[in-house]
PDB file of N, CA, C, O and CB in Angstrom:
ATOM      1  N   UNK A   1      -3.195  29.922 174.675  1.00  0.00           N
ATOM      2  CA  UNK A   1      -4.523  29.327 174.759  1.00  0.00           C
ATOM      3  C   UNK A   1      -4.674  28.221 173.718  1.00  0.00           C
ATOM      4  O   UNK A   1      -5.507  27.344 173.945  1.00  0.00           O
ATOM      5  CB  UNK A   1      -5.612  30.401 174.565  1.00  0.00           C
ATOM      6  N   UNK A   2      -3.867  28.171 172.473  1.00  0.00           N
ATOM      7  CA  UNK A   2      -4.305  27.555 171.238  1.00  0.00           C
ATOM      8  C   UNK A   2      -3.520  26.763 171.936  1.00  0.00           C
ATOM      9  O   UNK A   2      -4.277  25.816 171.721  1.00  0.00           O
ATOM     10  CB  UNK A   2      -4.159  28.020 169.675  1.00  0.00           C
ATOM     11  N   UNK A   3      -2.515  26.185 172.713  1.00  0.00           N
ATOM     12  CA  UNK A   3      -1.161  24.988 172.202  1.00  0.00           C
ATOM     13  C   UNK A   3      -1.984  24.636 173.548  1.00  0.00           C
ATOM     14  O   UNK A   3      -1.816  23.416 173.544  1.00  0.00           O
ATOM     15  CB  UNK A   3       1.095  25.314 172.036  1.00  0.00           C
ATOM     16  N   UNK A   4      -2.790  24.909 174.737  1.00  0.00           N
ATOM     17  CA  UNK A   4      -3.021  24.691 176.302  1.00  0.00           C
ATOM     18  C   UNK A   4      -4.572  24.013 174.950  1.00  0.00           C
ATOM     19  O   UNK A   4      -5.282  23.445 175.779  1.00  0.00           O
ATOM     20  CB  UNK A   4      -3.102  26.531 178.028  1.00  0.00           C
ATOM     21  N   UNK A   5      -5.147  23.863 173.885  1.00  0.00           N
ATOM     22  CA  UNK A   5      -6.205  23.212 173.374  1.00  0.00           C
ATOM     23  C   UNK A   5      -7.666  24.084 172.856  1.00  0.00           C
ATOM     24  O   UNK A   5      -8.715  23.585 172.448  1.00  0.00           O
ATOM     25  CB  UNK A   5      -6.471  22.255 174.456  1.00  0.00           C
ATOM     26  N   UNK A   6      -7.403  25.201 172.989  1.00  0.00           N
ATOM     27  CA  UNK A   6      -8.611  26.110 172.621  1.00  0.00           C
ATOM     28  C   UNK A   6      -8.647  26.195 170.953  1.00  0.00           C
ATOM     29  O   UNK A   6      -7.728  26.370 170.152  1.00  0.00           O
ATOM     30  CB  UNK A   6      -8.413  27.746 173.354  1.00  0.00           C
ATOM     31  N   UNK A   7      -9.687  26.054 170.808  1.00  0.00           N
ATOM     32  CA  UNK A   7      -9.934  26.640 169.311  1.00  0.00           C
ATOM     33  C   UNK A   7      -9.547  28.185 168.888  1.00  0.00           C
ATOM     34  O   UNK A   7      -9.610  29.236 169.527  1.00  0.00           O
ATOM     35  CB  UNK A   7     -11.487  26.536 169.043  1.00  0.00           C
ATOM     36  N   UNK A   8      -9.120  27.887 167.542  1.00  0.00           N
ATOM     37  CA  UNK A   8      -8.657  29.119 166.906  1.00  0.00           C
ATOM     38  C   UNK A   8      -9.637  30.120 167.119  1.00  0.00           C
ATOM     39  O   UNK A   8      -9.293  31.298 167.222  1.00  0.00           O
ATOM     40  CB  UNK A   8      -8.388  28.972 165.457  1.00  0.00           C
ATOM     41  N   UNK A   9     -11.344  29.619 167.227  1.00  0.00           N
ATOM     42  CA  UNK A   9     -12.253  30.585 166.920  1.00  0.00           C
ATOM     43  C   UNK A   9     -12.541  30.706 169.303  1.00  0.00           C
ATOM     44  O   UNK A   9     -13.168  31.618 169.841  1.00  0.00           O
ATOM     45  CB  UNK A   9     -13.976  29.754 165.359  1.00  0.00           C
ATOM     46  N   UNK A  10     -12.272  30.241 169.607  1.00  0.00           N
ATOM     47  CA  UNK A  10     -12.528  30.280 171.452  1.00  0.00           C
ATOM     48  C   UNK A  10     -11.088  31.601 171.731  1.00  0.00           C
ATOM     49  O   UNK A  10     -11.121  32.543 172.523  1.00  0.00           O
ATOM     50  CB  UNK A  10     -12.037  27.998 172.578  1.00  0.00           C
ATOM     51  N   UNK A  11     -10.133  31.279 170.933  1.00  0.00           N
ATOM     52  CA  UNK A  11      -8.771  32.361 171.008  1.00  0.00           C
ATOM     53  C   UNK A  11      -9.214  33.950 170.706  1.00  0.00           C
ATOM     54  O   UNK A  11      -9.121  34.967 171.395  1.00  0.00           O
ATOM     55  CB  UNK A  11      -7.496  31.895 169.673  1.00  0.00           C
ATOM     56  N   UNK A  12      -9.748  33.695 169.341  1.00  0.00           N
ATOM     57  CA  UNK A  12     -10.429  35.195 168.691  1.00  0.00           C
ATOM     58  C   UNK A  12     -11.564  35.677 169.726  1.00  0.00           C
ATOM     59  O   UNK A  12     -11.787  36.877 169.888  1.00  0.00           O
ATOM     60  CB  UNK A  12     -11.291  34.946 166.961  1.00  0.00           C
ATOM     61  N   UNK A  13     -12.198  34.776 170.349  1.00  0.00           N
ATOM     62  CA  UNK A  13     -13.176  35.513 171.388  1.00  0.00           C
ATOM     63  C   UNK A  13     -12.582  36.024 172.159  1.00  0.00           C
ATOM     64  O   UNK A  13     -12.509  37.253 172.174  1.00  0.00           O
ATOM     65  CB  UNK A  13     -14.073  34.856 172.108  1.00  0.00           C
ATOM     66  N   UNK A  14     -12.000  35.304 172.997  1.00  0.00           N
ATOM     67  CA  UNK A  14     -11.028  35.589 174.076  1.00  0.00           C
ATOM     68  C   UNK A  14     -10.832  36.729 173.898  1.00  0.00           C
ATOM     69  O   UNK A  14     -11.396  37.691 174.420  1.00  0.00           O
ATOM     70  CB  UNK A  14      -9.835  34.910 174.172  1.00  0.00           C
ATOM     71  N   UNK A  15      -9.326  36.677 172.510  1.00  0.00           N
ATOM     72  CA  UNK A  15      -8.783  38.098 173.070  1.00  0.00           C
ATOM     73  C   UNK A  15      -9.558  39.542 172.758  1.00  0.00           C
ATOM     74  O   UNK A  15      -9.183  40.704 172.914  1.00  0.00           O
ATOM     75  CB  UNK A  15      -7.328  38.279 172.459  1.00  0.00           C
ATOM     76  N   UNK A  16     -10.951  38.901 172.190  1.00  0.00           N
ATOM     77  CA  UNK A  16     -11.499  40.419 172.292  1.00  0.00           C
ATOM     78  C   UNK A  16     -11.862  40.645 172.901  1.00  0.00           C
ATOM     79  O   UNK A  16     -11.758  41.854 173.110  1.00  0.00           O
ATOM     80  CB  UNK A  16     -12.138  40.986 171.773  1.00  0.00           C
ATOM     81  N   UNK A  17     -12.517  40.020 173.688  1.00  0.00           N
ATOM     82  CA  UNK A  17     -13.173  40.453 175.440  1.00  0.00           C
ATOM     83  C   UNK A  17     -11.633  40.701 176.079  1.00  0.00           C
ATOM     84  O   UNK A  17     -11.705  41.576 176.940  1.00  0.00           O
ATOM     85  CB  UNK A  17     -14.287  38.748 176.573  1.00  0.00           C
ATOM     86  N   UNK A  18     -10.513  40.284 175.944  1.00  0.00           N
ATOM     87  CA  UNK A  18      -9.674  40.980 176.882  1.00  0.00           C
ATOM     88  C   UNK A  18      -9.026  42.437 176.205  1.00  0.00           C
ATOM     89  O   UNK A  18      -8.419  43.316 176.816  1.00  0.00           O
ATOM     90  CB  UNK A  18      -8.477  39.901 177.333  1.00  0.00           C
ATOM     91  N   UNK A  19      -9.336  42.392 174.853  1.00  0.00           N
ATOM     92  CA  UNK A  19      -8.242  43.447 174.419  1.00  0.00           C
ATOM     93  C   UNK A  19      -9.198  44.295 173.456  1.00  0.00           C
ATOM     94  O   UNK A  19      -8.770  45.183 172.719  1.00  0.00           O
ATOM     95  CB  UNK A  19      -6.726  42.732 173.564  1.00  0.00           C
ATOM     96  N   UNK A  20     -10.588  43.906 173.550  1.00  0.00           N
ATOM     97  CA  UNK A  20     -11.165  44.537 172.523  1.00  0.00           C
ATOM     98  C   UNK A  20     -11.289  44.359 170.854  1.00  0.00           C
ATOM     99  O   UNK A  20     -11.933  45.032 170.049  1.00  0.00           O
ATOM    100  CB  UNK A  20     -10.704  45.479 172.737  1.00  0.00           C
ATOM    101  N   UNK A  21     -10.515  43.312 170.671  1.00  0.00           N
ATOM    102  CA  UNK A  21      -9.980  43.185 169.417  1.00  0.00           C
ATOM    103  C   UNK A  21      -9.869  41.784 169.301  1.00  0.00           C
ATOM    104  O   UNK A  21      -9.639  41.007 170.228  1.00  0.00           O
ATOM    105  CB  UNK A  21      -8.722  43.916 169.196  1.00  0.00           C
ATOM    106  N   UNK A  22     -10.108  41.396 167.670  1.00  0.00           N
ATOM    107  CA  UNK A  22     -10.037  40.089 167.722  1.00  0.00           C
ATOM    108  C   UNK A  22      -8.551  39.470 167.068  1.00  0.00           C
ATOM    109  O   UNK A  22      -8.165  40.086 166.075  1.00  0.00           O
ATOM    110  CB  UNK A  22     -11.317  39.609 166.999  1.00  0.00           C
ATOM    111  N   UNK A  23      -7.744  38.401 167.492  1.00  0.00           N
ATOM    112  CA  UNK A  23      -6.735  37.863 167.033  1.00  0.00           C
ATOM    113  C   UNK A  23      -6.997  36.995 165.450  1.00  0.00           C
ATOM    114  O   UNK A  23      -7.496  35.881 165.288  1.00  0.00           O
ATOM    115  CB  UNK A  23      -6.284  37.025 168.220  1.00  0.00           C
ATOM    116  N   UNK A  24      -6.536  37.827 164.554  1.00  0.00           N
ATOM    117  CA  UNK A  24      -6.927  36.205 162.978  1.00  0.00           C
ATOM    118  C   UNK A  24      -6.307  35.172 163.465  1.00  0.00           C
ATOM    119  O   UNK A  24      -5.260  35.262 164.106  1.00  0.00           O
ATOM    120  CB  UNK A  24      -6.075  36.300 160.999  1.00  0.00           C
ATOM    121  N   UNK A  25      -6.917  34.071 163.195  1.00  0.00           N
ATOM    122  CA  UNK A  25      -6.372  32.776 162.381  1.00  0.00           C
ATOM    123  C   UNK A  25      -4.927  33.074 161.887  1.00  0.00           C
ATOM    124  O   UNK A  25      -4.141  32.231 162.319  1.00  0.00           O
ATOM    125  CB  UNK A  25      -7.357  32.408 161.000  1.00  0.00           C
ATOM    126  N   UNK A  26      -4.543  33.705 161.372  1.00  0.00           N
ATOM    127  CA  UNK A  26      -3.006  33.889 160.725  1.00  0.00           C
ATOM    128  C   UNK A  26      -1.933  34.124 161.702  1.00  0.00           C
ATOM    129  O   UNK A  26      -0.797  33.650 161.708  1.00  0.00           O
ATOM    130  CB  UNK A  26      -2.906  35.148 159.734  1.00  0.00           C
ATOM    131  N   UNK A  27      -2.639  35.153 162.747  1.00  0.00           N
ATOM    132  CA  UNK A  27      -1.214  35.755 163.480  1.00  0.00           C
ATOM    133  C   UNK A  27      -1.498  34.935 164.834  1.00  0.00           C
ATOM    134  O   UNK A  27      -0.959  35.424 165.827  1.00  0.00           O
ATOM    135  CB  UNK A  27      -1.077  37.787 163.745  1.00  0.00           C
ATOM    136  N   UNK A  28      -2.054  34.077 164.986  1.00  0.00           N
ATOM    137  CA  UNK A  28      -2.515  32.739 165.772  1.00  0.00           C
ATOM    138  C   UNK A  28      -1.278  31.412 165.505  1.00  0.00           C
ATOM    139  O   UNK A  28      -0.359  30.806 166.056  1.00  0.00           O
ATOM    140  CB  UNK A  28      -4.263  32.202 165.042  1.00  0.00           C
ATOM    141  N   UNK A  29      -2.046  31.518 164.258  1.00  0.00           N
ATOM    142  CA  UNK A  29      -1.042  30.295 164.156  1.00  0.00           C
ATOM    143  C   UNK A  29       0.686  30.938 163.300  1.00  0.00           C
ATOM    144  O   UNK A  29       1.462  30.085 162.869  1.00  0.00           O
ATOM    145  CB  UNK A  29      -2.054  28.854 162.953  1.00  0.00           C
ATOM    146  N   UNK A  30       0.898  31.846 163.228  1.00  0.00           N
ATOM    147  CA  UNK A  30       1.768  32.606 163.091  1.00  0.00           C
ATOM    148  C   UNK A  30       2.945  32.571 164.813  1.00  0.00           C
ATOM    149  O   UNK A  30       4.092  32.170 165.013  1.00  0.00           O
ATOM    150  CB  UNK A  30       0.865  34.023 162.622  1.00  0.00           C
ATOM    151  N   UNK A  31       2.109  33.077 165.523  1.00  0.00           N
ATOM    152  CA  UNK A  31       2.888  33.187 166.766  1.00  0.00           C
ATOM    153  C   UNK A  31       2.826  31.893 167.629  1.00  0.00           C
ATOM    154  O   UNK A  31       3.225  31.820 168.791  1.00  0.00           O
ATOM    155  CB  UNK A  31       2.372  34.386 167.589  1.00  0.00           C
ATOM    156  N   UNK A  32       2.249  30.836 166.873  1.00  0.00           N
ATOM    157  CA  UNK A  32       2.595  29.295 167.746  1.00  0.00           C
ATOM    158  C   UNK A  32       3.825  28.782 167.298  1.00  0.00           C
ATOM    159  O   UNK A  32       4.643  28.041 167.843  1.00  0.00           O
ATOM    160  CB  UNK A  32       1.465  27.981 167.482  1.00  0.00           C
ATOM    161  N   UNK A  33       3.776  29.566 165.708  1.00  0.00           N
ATOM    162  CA  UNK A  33       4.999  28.815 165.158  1.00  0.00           C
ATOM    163  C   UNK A  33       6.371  29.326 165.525  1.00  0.00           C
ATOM    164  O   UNK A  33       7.350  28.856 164.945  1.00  0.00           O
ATOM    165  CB  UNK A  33       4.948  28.814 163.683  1.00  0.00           C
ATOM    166  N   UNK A  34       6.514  30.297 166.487  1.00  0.00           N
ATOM    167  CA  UNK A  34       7.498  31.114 166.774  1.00  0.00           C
ATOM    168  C   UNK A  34       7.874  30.468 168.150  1.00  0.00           C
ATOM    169  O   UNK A  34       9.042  30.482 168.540  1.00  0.00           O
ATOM    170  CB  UNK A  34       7.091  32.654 166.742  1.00  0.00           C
ATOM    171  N   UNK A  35       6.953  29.951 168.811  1.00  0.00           N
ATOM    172  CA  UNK A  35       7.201  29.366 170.324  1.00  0.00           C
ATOM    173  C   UNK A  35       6.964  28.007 170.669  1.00  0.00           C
ATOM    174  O   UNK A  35       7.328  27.518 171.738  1.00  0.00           O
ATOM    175  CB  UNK A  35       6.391  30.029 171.273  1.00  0.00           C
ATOM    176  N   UNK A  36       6.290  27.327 169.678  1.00  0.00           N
ATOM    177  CA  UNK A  36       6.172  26.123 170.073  1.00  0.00           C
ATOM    178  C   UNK A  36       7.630  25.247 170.007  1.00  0.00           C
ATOM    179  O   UNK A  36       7.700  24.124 170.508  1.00  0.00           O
ATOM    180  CB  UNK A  36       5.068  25.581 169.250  1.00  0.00           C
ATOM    181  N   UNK A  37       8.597  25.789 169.440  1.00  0.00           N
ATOM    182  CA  UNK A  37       9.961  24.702 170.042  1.00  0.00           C
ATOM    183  C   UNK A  37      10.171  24.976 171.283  1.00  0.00           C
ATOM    184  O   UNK A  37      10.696  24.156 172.036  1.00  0.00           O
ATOM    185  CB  UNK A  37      11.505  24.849 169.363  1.00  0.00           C
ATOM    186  N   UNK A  38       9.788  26.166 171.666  1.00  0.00           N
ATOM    187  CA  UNK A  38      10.028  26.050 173.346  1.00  0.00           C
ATOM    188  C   UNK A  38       9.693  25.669 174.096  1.00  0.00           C
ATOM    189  O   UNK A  38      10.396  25.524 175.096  1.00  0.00           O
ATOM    190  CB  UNK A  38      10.024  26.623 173.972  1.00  0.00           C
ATOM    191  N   UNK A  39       8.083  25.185 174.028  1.00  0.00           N
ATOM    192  CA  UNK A  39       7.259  24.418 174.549  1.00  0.00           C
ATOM    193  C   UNK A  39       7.591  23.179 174.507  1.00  0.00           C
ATOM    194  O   UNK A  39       7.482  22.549 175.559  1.00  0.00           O
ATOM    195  CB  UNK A  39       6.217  24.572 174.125  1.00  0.00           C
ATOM    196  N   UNK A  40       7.971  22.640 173.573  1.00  0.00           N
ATOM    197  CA  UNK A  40       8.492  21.293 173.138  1.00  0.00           C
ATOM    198  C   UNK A  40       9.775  21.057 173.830  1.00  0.00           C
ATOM    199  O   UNK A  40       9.935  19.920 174.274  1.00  0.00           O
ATOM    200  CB  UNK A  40       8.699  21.191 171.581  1.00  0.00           C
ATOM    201  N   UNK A  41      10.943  22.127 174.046  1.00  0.00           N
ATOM    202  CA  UNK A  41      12.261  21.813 174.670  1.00  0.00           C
ATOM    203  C   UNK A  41      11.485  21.540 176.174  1.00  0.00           C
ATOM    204  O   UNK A  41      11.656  20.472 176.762  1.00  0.00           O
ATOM    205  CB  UNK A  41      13.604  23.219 174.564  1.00  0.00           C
ATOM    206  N   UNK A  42      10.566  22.684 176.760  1.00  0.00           N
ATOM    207  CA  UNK A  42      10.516  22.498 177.706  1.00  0.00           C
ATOM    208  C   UNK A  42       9.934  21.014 178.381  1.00  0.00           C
ATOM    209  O   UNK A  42      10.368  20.573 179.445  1.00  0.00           O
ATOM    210  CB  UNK A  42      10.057  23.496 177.897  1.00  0.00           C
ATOM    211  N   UNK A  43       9.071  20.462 177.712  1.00  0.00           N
ATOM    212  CA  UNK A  43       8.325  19.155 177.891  1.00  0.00           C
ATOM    213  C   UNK A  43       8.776  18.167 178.007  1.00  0.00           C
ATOM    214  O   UNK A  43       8.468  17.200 178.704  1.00  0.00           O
ATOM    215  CB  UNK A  43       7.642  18.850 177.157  1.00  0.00           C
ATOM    216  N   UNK A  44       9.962  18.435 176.956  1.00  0.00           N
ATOM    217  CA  UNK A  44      11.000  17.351 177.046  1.00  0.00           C
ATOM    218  C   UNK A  44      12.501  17.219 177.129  1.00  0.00           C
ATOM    219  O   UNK A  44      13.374  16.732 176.410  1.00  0.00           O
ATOM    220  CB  UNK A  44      10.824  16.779 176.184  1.00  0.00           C
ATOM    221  N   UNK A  45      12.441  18.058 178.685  1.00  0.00           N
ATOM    222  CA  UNK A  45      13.724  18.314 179.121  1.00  0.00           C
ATOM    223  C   UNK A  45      13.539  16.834 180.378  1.00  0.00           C
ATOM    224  O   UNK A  45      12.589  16.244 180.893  1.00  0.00           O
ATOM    225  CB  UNK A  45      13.989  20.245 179.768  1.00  0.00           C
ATOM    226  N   UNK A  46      14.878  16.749 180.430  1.00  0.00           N
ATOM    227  CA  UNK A  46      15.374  15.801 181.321  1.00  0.00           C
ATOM    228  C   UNK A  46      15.341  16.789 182.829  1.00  0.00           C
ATOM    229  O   UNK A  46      15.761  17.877 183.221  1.00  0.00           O
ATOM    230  CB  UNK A  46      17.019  15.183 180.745  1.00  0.00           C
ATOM    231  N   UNK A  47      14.400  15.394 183.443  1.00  0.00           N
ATOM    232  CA  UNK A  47      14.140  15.720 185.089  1.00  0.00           C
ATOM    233  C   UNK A  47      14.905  15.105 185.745  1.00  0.00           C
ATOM    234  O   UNK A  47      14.872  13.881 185.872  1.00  0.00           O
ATOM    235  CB  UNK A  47      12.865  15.403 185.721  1.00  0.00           C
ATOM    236  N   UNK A  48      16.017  16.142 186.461  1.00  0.00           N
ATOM    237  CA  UNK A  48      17.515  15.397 187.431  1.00  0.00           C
ATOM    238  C   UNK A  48      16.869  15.576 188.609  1.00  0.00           C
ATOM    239  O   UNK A  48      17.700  14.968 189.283  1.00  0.00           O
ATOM    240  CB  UNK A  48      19.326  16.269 187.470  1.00  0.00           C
ATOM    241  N   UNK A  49      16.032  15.930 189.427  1.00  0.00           N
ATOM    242  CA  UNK A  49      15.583  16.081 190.676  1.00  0.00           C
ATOM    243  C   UNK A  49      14.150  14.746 190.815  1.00  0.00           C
ATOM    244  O   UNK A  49      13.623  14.019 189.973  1.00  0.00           O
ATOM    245  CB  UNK A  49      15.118  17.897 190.835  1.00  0.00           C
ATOM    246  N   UNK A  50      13.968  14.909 192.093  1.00  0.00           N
ATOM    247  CA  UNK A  50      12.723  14.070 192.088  1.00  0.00           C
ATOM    248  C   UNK A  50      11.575  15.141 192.433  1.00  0.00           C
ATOM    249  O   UNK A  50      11.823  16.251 192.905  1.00  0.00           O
ATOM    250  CB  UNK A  50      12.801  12.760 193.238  1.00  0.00           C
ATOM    251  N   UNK A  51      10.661  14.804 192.221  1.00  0.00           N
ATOM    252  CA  UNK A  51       9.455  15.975 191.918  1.00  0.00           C
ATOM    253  C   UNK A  51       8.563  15.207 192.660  1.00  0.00           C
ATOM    254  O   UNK A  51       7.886  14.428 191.990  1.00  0.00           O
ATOM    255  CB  UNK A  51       8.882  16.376 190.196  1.00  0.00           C
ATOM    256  N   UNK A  52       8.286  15.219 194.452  1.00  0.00           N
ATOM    257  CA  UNK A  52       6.716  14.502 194.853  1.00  0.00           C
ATOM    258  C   UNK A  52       5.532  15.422 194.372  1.00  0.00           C
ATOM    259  O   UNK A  52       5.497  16.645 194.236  1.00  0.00           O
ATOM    260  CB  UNK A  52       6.479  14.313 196.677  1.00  0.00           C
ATOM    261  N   UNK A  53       4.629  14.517 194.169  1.00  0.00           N
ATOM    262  CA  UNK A  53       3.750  14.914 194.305  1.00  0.00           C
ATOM    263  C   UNK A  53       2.037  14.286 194.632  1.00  0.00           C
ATOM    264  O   UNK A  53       2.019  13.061 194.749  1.00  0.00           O
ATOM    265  CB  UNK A  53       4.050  15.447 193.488  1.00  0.00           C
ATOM    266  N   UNK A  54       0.504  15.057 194.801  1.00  0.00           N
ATOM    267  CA  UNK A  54       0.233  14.025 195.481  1.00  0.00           C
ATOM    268  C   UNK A  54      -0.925  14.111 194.394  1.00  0.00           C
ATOM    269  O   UNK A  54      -1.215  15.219 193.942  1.00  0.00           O
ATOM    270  CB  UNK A  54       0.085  14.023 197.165  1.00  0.00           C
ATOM    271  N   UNK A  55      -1.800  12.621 193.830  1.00  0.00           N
ATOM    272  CA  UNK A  55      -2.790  12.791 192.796  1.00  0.00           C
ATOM    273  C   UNK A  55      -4.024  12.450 193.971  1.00  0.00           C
ATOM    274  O   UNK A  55      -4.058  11.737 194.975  1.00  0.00           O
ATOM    275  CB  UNK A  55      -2.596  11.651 191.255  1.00  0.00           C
ATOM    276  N   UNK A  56      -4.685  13.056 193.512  1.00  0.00           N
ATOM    277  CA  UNK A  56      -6.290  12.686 194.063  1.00  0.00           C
ATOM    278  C   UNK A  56      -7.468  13.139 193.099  1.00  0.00           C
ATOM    279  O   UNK A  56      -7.544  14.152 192.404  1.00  0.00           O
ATOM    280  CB  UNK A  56      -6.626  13.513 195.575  1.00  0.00           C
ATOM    281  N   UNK A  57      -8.385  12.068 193.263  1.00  0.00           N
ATOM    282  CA  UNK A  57      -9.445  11.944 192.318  1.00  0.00           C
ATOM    283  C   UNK A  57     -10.752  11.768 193.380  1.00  0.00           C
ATOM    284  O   UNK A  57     -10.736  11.013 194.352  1.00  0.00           O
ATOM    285  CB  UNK A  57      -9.167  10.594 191.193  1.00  0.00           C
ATOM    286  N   UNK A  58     -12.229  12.890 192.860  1.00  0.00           N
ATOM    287  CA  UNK A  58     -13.038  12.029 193.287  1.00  0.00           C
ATOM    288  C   UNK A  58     -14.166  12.384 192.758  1.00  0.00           C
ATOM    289  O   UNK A  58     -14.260  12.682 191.568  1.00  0.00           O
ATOM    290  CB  UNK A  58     -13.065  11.879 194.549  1.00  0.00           C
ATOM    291  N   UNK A  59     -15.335  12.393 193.737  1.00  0.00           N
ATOM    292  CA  UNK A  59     -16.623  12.148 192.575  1.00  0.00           C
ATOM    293  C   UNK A  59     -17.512  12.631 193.738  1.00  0.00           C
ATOM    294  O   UNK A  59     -17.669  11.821 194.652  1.00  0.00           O
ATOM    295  CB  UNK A  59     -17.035  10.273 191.776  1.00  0.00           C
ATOM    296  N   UNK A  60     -18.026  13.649 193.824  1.00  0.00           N
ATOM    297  CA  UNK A  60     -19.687  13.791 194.673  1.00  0.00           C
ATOM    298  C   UNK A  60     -21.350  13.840 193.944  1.00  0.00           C
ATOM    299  O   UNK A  60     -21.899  14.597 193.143  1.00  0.00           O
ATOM    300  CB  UNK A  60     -19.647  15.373 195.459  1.00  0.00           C
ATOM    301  N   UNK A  61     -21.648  12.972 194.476  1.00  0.00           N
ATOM    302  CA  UNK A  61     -23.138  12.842 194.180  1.00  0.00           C
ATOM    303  C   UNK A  61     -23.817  13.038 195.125  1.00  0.00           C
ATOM    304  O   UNK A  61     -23.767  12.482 196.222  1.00  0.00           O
ATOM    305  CB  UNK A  61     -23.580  11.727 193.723  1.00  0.00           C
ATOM    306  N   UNK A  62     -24.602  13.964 194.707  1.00  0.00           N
ATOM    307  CA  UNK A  62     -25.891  15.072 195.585  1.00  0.00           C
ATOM    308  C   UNK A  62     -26.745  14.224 195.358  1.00  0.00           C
ATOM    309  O   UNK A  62     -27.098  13.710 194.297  1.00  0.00           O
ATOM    310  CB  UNK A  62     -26.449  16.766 195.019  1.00  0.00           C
ATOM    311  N   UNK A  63     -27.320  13.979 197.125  1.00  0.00           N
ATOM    312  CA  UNK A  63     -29.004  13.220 197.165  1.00  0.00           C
ATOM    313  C   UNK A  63     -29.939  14.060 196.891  1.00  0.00           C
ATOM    314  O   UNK A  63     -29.708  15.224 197.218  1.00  0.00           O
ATOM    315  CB  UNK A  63     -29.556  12.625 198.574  1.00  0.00           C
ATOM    316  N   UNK A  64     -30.990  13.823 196.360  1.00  0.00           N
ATOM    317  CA  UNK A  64     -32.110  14.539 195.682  1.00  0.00           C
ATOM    318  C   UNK A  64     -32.587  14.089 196.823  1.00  0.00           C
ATOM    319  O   UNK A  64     -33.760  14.303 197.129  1.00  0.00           O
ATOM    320  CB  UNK A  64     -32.786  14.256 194.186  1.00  0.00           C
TER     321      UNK A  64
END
C-alpha cells in the first residue's frame, strides 16, 4: 500500500480494519526496505515481447 502511494498513517488504518491491529511506522518502512529492490528489478526489467494494449479516456457530464 505504502510503495502503490498511501500514507504511512492511511497503511496503519488499513491494516487495522483488516487485521485488527495497527502496523508502526517502523515495521512499515522496515518491510519496504526488504522488497523494494524487487519492485525496482521488476519495473525495470527489459520487455522482449510486444505488449498491445488499448488506452481510453473520458469525461461524463450530467445535465441538471
Amino acid at each position: 500500500m505504502y510503495l502503490a502511494g498511501a500514507s504511512v498513517r492511511r497503511v496503519e488504518d488499513i491494516t487495522e480494519v483488516l487485521w485488527g491491529t495497527k502496523v508502526s511506522p517502523g515495521t512499515i518502512s522496515n518491510l519496504n526496505k526488504k522488497v523494494y529492490w524487487q519492485i525496482e528489478d521488476w519495473r525495470n526489467r527489459p520487455l522482449v515481447a510486444e505488449y498491445p494494449y488499448v488506452y481510453m479516456d473520458g469525461i461524463y457530464l450530467k445535465k441538471n
